[in-house]
C-alpha positions in Angstrom: 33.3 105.5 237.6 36.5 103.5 237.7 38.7 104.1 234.8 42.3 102.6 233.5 44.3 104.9 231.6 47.0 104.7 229.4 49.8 107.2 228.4 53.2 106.3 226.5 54.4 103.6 229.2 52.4 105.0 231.9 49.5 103.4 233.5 46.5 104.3 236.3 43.9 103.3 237.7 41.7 106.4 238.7 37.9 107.0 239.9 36.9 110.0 237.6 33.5 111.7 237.4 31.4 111.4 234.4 30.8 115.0 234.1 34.6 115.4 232.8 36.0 115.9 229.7 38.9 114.3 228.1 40.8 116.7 227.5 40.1 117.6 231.7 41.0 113.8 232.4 43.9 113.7 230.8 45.6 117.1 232.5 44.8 116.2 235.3 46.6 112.6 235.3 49.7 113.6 232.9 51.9 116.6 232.6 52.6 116.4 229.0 51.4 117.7 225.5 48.2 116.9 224.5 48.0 113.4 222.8 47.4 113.3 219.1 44.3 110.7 218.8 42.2 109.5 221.9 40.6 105.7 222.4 38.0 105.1 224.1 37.0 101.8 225.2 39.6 99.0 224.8 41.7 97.8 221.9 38.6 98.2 219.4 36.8 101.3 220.9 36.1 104.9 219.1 39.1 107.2 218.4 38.8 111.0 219.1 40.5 114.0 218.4 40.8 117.5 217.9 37.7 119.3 219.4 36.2 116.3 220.3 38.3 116.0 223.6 35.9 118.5 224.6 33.4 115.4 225.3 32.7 114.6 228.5 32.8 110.5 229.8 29.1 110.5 230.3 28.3 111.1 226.5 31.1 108.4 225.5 30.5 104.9 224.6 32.5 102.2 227.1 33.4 98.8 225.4 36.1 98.0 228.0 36.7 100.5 230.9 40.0 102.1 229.7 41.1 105.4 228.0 44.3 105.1 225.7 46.1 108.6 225.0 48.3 108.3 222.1 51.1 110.3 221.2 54.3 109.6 218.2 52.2 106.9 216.8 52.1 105.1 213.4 48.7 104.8 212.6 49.7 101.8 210.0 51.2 100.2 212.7 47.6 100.4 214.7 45.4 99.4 212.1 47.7 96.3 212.4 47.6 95.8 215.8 43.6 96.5 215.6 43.3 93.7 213.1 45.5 90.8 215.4 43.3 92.0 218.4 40.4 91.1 216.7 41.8 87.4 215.1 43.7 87.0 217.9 42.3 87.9 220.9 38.8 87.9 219.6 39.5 84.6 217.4 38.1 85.6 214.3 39.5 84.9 211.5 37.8 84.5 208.0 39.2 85.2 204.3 38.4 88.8 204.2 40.1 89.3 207.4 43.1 88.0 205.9 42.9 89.5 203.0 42.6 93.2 204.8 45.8 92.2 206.9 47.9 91.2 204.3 47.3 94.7 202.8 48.0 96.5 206.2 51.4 93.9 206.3 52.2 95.3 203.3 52.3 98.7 203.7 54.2 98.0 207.2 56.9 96.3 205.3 57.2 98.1 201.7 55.2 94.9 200.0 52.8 97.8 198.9 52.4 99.4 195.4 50.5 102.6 193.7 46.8 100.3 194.1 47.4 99.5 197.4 45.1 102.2 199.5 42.8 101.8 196.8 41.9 98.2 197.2 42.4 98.9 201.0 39.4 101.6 201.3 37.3 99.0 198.8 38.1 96.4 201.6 36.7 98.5 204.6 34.1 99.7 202.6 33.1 96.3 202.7 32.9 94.9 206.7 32.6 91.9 208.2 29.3 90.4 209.8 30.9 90.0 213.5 31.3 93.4 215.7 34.5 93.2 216.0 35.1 93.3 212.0 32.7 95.8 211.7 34.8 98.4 214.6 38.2 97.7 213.3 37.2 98.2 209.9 35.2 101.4 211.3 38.6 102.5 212.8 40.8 101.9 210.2 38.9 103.7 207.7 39.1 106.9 209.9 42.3 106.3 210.5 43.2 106.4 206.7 41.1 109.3 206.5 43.0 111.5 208.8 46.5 110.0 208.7 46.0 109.5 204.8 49.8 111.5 204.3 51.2 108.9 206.5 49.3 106.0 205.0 50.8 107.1 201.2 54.6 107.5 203.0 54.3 103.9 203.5 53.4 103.1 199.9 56.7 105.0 199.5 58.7 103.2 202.0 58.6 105.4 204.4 57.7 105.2 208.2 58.1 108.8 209.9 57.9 107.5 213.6 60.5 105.1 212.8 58.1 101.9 213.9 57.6 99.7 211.2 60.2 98.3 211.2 60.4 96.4 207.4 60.9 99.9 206.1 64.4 101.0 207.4 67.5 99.8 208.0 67.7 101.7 211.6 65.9 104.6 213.5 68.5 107.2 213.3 68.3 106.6 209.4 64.9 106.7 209.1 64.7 109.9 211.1 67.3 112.0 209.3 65.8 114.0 206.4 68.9 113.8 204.6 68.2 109.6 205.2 72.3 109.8 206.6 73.5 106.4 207.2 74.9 107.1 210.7 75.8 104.1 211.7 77.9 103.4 208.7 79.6 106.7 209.5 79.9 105.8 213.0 81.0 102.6 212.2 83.9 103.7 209.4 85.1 106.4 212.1 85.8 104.1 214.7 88.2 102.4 212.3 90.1 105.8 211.8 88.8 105.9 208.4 87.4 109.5 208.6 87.6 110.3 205.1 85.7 107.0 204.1 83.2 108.1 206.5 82.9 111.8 205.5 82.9 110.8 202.3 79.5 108.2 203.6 78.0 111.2 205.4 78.3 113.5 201.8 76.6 111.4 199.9 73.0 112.5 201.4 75.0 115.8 202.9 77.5 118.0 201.5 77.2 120.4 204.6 77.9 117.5 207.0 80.6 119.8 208.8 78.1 122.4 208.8 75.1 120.1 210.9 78.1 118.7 213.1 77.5 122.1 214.9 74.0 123.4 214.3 71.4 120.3 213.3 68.5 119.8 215.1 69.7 116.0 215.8 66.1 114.3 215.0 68.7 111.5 214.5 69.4 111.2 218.2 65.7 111.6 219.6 64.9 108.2 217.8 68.0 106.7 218.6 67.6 102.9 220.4 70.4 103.6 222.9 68.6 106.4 224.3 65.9 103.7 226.0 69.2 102.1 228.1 71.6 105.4 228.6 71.6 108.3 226.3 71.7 108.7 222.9 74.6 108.6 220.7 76.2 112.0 220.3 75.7 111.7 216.5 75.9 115.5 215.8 79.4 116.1 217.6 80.8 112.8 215.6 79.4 114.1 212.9 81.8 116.8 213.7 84.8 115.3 214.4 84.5 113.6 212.0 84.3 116.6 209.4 87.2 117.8 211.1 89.5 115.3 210.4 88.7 114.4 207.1 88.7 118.1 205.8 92.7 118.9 206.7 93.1 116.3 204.0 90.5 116.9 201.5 90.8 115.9 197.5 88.1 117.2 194.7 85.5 115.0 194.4 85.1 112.8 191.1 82.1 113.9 188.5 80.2 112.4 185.8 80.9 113.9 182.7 79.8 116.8 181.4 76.3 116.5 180.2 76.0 119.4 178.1 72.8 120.8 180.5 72.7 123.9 183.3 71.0 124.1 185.7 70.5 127.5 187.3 69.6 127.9 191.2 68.3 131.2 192.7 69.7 130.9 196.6 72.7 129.6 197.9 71.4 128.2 201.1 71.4 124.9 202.8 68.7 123.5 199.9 70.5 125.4 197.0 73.9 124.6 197.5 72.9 120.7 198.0 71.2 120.5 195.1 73.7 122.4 193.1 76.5 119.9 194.9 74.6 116.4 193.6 73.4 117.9 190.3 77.3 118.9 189.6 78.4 115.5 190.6 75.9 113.9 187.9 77.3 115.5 185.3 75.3 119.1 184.9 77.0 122.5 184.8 75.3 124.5 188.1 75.2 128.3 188.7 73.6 130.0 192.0 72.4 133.2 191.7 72.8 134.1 195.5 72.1 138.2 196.0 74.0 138.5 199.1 77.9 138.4 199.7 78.0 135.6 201.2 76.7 132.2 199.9 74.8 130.2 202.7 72.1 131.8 203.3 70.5 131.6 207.2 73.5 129.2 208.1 75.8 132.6 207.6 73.6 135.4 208.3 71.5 134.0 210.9 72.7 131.3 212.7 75.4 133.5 215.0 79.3 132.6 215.4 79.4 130.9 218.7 77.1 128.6 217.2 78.6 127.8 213.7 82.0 129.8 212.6 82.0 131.4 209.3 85.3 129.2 208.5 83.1 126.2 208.7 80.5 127.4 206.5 82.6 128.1 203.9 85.4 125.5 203.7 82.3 123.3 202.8 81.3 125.5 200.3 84.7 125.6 199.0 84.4 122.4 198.2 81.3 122.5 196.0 82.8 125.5 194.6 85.8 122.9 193.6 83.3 120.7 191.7 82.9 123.5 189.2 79.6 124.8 190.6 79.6 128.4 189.5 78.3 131.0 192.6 77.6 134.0 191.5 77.5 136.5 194.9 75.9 140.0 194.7 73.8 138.9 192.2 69.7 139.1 193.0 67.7 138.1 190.3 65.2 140.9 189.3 67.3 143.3 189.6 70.5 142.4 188.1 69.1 140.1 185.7 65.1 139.0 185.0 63.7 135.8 186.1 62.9 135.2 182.6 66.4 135.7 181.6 68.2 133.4 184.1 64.7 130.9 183.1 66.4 131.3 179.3 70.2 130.7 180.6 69.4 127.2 181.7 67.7 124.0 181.0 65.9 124.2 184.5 65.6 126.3 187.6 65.2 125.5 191.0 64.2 128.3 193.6 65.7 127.9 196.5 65.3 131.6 198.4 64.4 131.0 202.0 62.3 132.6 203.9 64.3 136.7 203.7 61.0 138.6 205.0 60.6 138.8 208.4 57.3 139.3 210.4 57.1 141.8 213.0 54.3 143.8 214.6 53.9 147.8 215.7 55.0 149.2 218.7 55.2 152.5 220.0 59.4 151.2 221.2 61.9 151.0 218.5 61.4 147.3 217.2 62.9 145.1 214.3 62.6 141.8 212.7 64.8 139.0 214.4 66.5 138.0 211.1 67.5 141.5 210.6 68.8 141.9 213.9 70.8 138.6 213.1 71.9 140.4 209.8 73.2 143.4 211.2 75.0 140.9 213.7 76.9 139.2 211.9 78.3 142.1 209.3 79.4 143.9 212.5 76.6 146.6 211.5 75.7 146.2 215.1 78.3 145.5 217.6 77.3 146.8 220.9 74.1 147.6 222.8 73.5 149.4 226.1 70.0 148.6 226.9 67.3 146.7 227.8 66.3 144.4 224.4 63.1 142.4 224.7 62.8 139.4 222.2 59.4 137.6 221.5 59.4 134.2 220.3 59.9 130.6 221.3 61.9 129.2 219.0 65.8 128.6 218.5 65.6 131.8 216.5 64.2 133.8 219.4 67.4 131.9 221.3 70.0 133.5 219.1 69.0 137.0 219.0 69.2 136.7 223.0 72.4 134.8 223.5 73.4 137.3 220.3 71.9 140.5 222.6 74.1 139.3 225.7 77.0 139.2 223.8 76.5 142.6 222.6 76.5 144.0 226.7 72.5 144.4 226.6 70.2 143.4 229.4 67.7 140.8 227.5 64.3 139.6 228.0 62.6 136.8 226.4 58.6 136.5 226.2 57.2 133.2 224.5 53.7 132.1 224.4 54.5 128.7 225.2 55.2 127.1 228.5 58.9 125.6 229.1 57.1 122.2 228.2 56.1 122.9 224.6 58.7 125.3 223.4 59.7 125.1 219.6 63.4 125.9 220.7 66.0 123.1 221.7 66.4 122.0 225.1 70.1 122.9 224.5 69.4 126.4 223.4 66.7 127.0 226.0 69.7 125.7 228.8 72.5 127.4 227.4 70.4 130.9 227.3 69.9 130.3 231.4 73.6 130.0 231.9 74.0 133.0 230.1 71.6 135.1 231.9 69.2 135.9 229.2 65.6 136.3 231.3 63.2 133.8 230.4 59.5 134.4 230.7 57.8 131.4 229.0 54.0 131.5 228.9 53.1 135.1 228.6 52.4 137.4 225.9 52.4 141.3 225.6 49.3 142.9 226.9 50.5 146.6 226.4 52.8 149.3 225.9 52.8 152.4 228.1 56.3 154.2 227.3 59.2 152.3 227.8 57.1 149.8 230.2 55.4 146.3 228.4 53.0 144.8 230.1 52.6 141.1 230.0 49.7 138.9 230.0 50.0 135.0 231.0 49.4 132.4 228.0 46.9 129.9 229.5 46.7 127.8 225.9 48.7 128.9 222.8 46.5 126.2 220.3 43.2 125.4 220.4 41.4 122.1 220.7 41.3 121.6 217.1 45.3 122.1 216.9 44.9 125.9 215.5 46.9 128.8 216.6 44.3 130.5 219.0 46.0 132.2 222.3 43.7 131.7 225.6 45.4 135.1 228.0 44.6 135.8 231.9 45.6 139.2 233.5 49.1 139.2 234.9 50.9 142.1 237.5 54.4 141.3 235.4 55.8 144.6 234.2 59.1 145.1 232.0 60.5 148.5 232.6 63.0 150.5 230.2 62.6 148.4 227.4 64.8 150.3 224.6 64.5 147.4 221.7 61.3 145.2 220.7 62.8 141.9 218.4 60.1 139.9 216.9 61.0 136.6 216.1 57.7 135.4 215.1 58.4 133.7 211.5 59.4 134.6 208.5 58.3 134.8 205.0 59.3 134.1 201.1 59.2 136.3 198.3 59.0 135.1 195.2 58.4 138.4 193.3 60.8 138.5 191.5 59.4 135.7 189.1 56.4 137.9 188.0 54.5 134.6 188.2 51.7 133.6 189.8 51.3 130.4 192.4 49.5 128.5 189.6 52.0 129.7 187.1 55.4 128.5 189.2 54.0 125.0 190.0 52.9 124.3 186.3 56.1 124.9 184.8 57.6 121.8 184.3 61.1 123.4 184.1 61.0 125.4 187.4 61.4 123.5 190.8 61.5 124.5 194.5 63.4 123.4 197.8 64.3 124.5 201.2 62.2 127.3 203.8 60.5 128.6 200.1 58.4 125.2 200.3 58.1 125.3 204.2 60.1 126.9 207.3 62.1 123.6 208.8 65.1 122.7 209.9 68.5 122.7 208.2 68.8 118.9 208.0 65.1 119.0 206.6 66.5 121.3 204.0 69.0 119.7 203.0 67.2 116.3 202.2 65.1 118.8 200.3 67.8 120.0 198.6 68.7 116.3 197.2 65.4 115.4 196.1 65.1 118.5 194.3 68.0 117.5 192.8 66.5 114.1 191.6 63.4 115.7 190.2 65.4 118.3 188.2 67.7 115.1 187.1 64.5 112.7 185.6 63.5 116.0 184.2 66.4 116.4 182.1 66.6 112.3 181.3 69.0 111.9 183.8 69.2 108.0 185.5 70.0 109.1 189.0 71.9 111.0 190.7 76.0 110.2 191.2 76.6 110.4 194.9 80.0 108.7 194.4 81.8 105.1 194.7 80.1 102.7 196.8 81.3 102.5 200.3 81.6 99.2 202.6 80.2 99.6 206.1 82.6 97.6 208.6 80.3 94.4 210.1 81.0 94.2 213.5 80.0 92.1 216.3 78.3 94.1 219.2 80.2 94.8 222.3 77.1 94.2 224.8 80.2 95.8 227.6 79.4 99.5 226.3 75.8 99.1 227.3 75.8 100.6 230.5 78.3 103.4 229.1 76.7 106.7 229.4 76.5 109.8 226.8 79.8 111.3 226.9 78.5 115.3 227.0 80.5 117.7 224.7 82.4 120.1 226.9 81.4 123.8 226.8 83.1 127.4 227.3 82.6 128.4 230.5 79.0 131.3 230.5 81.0 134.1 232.5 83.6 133.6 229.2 81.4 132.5 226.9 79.5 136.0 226.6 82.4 138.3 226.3 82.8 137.0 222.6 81.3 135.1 219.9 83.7 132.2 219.9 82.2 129.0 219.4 80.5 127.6 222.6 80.5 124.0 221.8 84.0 122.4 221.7 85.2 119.0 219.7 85.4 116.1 221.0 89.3 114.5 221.7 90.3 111.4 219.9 89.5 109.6 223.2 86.1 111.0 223.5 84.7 110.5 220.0 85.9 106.8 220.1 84.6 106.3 223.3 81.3 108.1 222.3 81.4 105.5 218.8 81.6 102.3 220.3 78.2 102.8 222.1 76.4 102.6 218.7 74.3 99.5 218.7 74.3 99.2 215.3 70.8 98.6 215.1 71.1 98.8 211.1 72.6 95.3 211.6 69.1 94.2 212.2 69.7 92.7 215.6 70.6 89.2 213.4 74.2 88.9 214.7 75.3 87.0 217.8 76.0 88.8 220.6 79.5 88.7 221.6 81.5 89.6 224.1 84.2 91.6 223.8 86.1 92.5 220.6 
């Protein structure tokens, strides 16, 4: 049979047999990750997923001949789309047809309210007469039922993908958990006015400095520019930008004093934000961090060359300055009970991490990678001669090697995932080439015998159904002398030291939680976590809002349609044959030149695309 398929902005025409799956159809015409949802059958036809890819074409039903392989889609956004199809291109239209858009319109451009989904599942419950109603209806309603998190984020205001577009002001917003407004910052820095824009950046991120070196930058893998030529560099303005304004830095102004504590256990990324907007509001904050260092992972396990101690904490100093109280050294349950600290303070947020790392046996010396880091950074461990093998794919995995090179060790790294799908960075994964650490991506460990491990090849690390469920073939590949196993496989919380119970923590109305406790992420994720923790604990205690400063005017310029062509300007690097003979910072700062060169190809896109395009200016 002849089929049309569809992937992202690809499209092919293809004679299949009927015999094969989808999930076979689909590798065999794409080189990607597997798609999220399936359709079948044109703009109305069924949707599968999860082990239904397994299906093959012959026991599918055909409206149109066409397969459509989504991937990063909003599923509010589709229902939409289902329903114009169908009065549209189907031209029928009726009252309850309306009626059932409008509600979709809403929820695609914040019109919605609390009753919304409600009245919405009433609606489908309740089809049309034509097929067409009936199938879009049929759709929309499994939609909802398995994108129902997404469906109640738009009742919020919220659009993950970045798509509908009545429900943020630009894409780079939208996807920052902090919700940074970078192209206000972008905007103000381009004037010179760094402190206006740090100032802009700090009111969603008191760590700004801190993510101009290590975020994740979900910012720049939605950002507009990237469709004509590369993405803003938002995370290296981001630190510039830091840079500049903190040689000059003043205290920050506070509401007054309230006459209310707060008291947060961890002083990581989530603890020390929340403790930074709750200070600012008018509370008096203490962290109860246990170790001697506030920061948490951003100082013991993110290593130098990625983020310099003297970054961490000159923005730490500066929520110090606020009057938040840190008390380091100090783990709760040992040097005071939960209950006690619980007593101290009109509320409590838990903010601890993730401090437990997961490891397996082996018959070679082995550790846990976030103890490895640990020892790393204290200067516990300083030099190895030997062969150390790390296991993981994430950016974690990444550090202990580039970490392991720098220390004079030979270093392996075995992931279960292909090159395609790894969890780590693309930056990370590139910079760990240059620096010689051995890659081995799609293979897991089959055995030990002595100092040997034997690997096995990773044909599928998830199964159809998107659970963790490894699919191995035999492999011939062999690592000899390996002296040092390093798991970096997760990591876990403890919350023991509450002698409370999961039922017990999440019923007490005075005790909130934030950060890696809630869910591993990303710093930037942690940090938005951080702030609405902050919110939560502040309507708690009666508060109206958080005080994130005085408002700040974004600069409303025209566009300068001449920088459109420009391409990314790429931060400059320490050479790898340098690089690994220290723990100096790899990534450098942009000049003066570069960062305003790198600023003026911001579209703006929070301008909404209304102004008149200009040249020049």
């Amino acid at each position: 049979m002849k089929l049309k398929l569809y992937y992202q902005s690809q499209v092919k025409e293809v004679e299949v047999l009927e015999s094969m799956t989808l999930k076979d159809l689909f590798y065999k015409h794409f080189t990607s990750k597997r798609p999220s949802l399936i359709q079948v059958g044109g703009g109305l036809g069924s949707f599968y997923k999860g082990f239904d890819i397994r299906k093959t074409l012959s026991e599918l039903k055909f409206y149109e001949e066409s397969i459509l392989f989504l991937d990063d889609f909003c599923p509010v956004d589709y229902s939409r789309f289902m329903l114009r199809f169908v009065m549209r291109e189907l031209g029928i239209v009726n009252e309850s047809l309306k009626k059932l858009y409008q509600l979709i319109e809403d929820l695609t451009n914040g019109s919605s309210d609390e009753n919304t989904l409600d009245i919405l599942r009433i609606r489908l419950s309740k089809p049309g007469k034509t097929l067409g109603e009936k199938l879009a209806c049929k759709n929309i309603s499994q939609l909802l039922e398995w994108y129902e998190d997404e469906f109640e984020s738009h009742v919020k205001g919220a659009c993950s993908l970045g798509i509908c577009r009545g429900l943020f002001k630009a894409q780079c917003i939208n996807a920052c958990p902090a919700g940074i407004h970078i192209p206000g910052f972008v905007a103000l820095m381009k004037d010179d006015d760094y402190d206006q824009a740090y100032k802009l950046m700090r009111q969603e991120n008191p760590l700004s400095s801190v993510c101009g070196s290590v975020c994740a930058r979900p910012c720049e893998d939605r950002c507009r520019r990237g469709e004509i030529t590369g993405t803003v560099g938002v995370r290296a303005l981001q630190r510039f930008i830091s840079a500049k304004a903190l040689e000059s830095w003043e205290k920050e102004t506070c509401l007054d004093d309230k006459g209310l504590s707060v008291g947060i256990i961890g002083g990581g990324p989530a603890g020390l934000t929340a403790g930074y907007f709750l200070r600012r509001s008018g509370y008096d904050v203490t962290i109860y961090e246990k170790n001697a260092e506030a920061g948490g992972m951003l100082s013991y396990g993110v290593p130098k060359y990625r983020l310099p101690s003297v970054e961490i904490q000159r923005e730490i100093k500066t929520i110090e300055e606020l009057g938040v109280q840190i008390k380091r050294n100090f783990e709760v349950g040992k040097d005071a009970m939960f209950d006690e600290i619980r007593s101290r303070h009109n509320s409590v947020l838990i903010a601890t991490g993730t401090p437990i790392g997961k490891s397996l046996e082996s018959t070679i010396d082995s550790q846990a990678a976030i103890d490895f880091l640990r020892q790393v950074h204290t200067g516990d461990l300083n030099s190895f001669e030997g062969h150390i093998l790390v296991v993981g794919g994430g950016d974690v995995s990444m550090d202990v090697a580039r970490s392991s090179i720098r220390l004079g060790a030979k270093v392996s790294l075995v992931s279960l995932e292909s090159e395609n799908i790894l969890p780590a960075s693309k930056e990370e994964c590139l910079q760990s080439k240059e620096e010689g650490v051995n890659l081995l991506h799609g293979y897991g460990i089959d055995r030990i015998e002595d100092s040997n491990v034997h690997l096995k090849t990773c044909l599928d690390v998830y199964n159809d159904g998107g659970g963790f469920s490894p699919v191995f073939a035999n492999s011939d590949l062999v690592l000899e002398n390996v002296d040092l196993i390093v798991w970096a496989i997760g990591q876990k919380r403890d919350l023991s030291f509450t002698l409370m119970d999961q039922p017990e923590l999440e019923g007490a109305d005075d005790i909130f939680l934030a950060g890696d406790v809630l869910k591993p992420t990303i710093v930037i994720d942690a940090i938005g976590q951080g702030k609405k923790a902050a919110e939560s604990i502040d309507a708690y205690l009666g508060g109206s809002g958080l005080y994130t400063g005085k408002p700040i005017t974004i600069p409303e310029k025209v566009l300068n349609i001449r920088t459109f062509d420009d391409d990314l300007r790429e931060i400059d690097t320490l050479d790898p044959i340098m690089r690994i003979k220290s723990f100096d910072q790899v990534n450098k700062n942009y000049s003066l030149e570069d960062a305003k060169y790198e600023a003026s190809r911001c579209m703006r896109c929070d301008r909404n695309s209304s102004a008149s395009l200009l040249l020049g200016r």
